[in-house]
DRENDRENSE-849586 format. One record per residue (C-alpha): y negated, z negated, x negated; chain. Coordinates in nm, 3 decimals. Layout:
N
<Y:Y&Z:Z&X:X&unit:A> $
...
END
This chain:
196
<Y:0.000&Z:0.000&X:0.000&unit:A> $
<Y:-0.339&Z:0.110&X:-0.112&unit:A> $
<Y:-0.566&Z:-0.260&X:-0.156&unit:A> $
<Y:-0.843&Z:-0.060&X:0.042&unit:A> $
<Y:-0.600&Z:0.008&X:0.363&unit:A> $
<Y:-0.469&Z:-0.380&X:0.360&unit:A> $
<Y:-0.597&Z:-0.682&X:0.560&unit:A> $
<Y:-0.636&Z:-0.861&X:0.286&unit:A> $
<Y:-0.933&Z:-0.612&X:0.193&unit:A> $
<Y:-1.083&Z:-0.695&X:0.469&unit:A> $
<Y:-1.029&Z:-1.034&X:0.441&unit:A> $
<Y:-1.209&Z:-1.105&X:0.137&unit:A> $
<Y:-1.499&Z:-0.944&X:0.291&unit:A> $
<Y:-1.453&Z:-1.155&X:0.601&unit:A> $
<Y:-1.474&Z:-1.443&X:0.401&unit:A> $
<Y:-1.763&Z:-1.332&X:0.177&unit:A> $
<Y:-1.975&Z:-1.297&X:0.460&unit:A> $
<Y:-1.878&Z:-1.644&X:0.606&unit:A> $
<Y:-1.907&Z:-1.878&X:0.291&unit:A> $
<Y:-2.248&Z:-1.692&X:0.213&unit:A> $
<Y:-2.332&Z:-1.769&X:0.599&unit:A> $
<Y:-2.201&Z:-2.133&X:0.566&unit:A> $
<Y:-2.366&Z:-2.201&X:0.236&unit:A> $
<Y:-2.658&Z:-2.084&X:0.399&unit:A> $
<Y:-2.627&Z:-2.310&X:0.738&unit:A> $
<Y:-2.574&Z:-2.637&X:0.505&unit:A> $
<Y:-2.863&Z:-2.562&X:0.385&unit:A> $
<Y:-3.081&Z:-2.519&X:0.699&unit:A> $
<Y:-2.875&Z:-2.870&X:0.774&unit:A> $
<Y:-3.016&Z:-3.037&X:0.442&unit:A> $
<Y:-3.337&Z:-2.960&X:0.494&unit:A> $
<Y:-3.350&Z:-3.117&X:0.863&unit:A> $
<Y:-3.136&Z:-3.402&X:0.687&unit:A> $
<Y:-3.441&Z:-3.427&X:0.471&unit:A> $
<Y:-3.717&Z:-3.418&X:0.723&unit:A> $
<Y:-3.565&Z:-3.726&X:0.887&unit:A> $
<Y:-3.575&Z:-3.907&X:0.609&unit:A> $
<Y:-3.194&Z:-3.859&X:0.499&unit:A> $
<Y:-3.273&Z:-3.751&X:0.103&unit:A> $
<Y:-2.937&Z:-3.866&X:-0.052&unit:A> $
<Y:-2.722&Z:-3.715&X:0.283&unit:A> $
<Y:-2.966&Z:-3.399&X:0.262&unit:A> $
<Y:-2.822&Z:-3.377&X:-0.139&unit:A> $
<Y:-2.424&Z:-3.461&X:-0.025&unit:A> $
<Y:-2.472&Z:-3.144&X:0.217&unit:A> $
<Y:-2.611&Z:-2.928&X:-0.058&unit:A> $
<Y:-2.351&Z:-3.023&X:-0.268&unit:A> $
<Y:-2.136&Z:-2.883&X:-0.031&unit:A> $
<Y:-2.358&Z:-2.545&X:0.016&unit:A> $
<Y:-2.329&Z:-2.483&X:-0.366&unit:A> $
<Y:-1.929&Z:-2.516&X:-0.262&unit:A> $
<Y:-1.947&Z:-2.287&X:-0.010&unit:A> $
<Y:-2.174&Z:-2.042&X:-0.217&unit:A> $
<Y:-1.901&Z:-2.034&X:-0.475&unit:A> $
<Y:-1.663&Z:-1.938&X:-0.231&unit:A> $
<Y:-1.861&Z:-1.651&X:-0.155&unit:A> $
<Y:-1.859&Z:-1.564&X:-0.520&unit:A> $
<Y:-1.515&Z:-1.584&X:-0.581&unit:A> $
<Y:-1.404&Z:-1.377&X:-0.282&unit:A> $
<Y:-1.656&Z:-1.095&X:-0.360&unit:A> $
<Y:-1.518&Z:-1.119&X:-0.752&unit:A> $
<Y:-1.211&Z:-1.049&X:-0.604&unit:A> $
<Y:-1.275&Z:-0.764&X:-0.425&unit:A> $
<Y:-1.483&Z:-0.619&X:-0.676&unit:A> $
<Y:-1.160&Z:-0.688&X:-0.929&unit:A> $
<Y:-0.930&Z:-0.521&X:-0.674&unit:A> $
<Y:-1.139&Z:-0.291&X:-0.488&unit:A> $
<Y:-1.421&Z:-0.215&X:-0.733&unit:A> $
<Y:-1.749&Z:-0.136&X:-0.562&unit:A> $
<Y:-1.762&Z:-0.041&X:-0.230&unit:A> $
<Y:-2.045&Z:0.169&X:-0.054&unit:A> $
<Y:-1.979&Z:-0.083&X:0.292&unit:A> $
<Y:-1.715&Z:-0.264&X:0.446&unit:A> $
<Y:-1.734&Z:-0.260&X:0.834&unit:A> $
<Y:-1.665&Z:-0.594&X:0.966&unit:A> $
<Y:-1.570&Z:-0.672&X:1.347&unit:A> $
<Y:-1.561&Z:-1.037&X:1.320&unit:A> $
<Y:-1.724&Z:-1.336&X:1.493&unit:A> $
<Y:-1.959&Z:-1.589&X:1.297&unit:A> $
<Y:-2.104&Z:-1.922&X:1.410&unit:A> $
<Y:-2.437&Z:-1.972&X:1.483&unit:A> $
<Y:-2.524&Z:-2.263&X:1.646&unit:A> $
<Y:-2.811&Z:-2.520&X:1.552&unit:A> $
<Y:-2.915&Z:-2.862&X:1.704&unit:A> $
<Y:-2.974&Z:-3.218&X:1.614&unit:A> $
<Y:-2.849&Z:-3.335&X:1.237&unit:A> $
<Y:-2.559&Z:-3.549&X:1.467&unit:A> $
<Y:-2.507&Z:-3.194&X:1.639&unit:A> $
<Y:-2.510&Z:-3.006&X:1.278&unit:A> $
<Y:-2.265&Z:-3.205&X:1.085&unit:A> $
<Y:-2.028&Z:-3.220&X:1.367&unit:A> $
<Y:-2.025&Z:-2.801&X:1.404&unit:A> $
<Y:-1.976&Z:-2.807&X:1.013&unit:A> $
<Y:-1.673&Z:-3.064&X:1.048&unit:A> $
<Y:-1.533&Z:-2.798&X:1.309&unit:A> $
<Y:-1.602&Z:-2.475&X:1.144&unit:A> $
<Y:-1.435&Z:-2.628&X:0.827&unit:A> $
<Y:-1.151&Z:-2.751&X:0.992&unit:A> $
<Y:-1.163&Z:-2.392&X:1.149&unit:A> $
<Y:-1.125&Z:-2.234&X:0.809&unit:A> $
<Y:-0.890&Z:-2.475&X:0.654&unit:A> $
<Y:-0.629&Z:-2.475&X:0.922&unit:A> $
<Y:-0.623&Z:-2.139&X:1.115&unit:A> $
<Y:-0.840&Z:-1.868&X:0.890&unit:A> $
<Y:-0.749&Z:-1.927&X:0.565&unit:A> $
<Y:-0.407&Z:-1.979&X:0.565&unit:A> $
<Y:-0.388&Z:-1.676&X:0.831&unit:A> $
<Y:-0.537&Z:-1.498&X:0.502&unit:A> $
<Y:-0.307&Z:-1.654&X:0.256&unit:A> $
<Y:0.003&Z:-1.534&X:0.523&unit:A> $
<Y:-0.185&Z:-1.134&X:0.507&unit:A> $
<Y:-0.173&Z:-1.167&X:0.142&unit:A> $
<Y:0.130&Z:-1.237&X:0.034&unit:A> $
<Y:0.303&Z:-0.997&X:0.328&unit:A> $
<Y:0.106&Z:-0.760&X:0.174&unit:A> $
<Y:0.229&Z:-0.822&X:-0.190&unit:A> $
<Y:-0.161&Z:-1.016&X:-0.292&unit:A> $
<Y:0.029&Z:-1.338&X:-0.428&unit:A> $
<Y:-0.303&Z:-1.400&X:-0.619&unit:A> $
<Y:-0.530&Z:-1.366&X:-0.320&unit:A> $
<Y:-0.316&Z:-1.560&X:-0.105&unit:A> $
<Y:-0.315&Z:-1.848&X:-0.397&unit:A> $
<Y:-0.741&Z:-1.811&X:-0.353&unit:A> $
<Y:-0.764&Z:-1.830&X:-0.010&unit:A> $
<Y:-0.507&Z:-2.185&X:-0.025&unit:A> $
<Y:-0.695&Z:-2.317&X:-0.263&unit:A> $
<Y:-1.047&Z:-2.229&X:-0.105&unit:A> $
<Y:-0.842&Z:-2.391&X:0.261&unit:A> $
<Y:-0.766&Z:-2.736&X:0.038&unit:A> $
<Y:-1.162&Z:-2.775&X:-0.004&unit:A> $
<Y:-1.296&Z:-2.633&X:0.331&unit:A> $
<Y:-1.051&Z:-2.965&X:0.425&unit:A> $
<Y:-1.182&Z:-3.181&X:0.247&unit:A> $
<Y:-1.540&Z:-3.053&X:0.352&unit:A> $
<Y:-1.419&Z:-3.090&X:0.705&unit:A> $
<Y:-1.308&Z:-3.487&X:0.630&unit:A> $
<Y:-1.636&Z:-3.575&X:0.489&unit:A> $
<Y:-1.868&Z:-3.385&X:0.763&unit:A> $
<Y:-1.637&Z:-3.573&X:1.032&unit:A> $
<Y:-1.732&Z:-3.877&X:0.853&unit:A> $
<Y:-2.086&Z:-3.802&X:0.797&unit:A> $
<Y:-2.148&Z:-3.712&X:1.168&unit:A> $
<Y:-1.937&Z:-4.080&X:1.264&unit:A> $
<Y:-2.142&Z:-4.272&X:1.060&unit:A> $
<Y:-2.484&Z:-4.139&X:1.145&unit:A> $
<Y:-2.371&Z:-4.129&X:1.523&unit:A> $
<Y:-2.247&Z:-4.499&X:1.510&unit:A> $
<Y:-2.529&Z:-4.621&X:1.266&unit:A> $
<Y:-2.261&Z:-4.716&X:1.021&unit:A> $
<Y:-2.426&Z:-4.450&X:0.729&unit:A> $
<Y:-2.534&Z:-4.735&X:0.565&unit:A> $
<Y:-2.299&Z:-5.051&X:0.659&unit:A> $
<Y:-1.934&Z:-5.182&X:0.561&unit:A> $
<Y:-1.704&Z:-5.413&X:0.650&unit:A> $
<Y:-1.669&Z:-5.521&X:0.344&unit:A> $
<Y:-1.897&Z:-5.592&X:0.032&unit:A> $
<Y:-1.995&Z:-5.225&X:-0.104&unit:A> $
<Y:-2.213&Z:-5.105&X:-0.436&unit:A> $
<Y:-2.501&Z:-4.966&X:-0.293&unit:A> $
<Y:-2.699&Z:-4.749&X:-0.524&unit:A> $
<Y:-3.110&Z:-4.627&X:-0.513&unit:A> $
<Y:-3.081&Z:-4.246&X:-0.598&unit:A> $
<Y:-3.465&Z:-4.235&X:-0.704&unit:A> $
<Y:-3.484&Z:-4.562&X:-0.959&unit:A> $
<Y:-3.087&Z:-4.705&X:-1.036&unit:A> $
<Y:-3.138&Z:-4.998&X:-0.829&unit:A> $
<Y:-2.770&Z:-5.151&X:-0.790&unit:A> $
<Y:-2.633&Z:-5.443&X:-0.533&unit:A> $
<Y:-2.346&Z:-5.547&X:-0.342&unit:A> $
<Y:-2.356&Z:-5.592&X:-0.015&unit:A> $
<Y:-2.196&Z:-5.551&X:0.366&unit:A> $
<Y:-2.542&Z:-5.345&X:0.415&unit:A> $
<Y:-2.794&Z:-5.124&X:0.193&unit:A> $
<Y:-3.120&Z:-5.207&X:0.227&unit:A> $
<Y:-3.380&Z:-5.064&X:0.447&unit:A> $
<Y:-3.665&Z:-5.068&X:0.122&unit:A> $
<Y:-3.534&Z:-5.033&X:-0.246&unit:A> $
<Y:-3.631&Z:-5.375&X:-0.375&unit:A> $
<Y:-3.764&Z:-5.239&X:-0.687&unit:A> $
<Y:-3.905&Z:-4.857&X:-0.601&unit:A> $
<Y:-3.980&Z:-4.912&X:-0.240&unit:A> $
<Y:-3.806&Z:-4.594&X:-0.204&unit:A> $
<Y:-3.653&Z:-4.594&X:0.181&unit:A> $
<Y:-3.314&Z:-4.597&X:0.309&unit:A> $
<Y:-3.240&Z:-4.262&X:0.265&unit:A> $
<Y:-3.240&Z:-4.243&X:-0.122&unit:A> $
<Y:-2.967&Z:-4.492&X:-0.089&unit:A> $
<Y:-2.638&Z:-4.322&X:-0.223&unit:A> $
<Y:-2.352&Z:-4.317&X:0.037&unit:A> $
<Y:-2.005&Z:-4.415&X:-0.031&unit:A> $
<Y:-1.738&Z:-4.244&X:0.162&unit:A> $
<Y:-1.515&Z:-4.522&X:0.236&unit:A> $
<Y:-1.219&Z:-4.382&X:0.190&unit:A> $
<Y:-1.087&Z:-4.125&X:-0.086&unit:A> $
<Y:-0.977&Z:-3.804&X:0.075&unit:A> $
<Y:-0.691&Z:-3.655&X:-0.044&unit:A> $
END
């Protein structure tokens, strides 16, 4: 089979077109994160755009290695785009990631190796494994800020002031940094729980 006639070449353009779209919707979501105050949470999300963006990357690197360049790739294919409060946001990210690592990608991964692509199918499994793991920590994210629990444990946590070092345990993080006066949002959040 020609790579150009296969699903999986139209995969990796699928998927080019959807981690450059996510990367870019994470960071439409940081910057609201940011305007309500969230500077540390605005950060985690870009953290996860600059994830997404080298997604992008390595899908189009392989199609270029495959493929080489192509004039246009016509797409029929269905993209999110929905927008709403930061609560709203994080909770379509945890879905759209959960999207990708349990149905999409590993549909890809199946196209690819029926189709003999045992090197794209080993991409898009590996992308799927972090598009998880970005799905656990927007579900989290979205919890926490819903339930006010962003900043609050059950148990004694480090809390950590992003702008000036500040450190101190504690059940809760402050609402001012005690030495920098910066607010609660420059406090670093701690995911309770390791993810894999």
């Amino acid at each position: 089979m020609q790579f150009k006639d296969s699903k999986t070449y139209v995969n990796l353009a699928r998927s080019f077109a959807g981690e450059s779209q996510a990367g870019m919707r994470y960071q439409l979501i940081a910057k609201l994160a940011e305007a309500e105050g969230y500077a540390v949470l605005a950060e985690n999300i870009r953290t996860v755009a600059k994830n997404e963006t080298y997604h992008a990357k390595s899908f189009f690197n392989a199609l270029l290695q495959k493929a080489g360049s192509c004039a246009n790739i016509d797409l029929n294919a269905g993209y999110p785009f929905h927008f709403g409060t930061l609560e709203e946001n994080l909770a379509f990210a945890e879905e759209d990631e959960r999207a990708e690592s349990q149905d999409i990608y590993p549909a890809f991964a199946a196209d690819a190796e029926a189709e003999g692509f045992a090197d794209i199918a080993a991409l898009f499994k590996r992308v799927a494994g972090v598009e998880r793991e970005h799905g656990i920590v927007f579900g989290y994210l979205c919890g926490a800020l819903k339930e006010g629990t962003l900043y609050k444990r059950d148990k004694p946590t480090l809390w950590v002031c992003a702008e000036c070092g500040y450190r101190a345990t504690a059940n809760e993080a402050w609402q001012v940094c005690p030495l920098c006066r910066s607010g609660r949002g420059h406090v670093e959040i701690r995911l309770p729980f390791d993810t894999k």
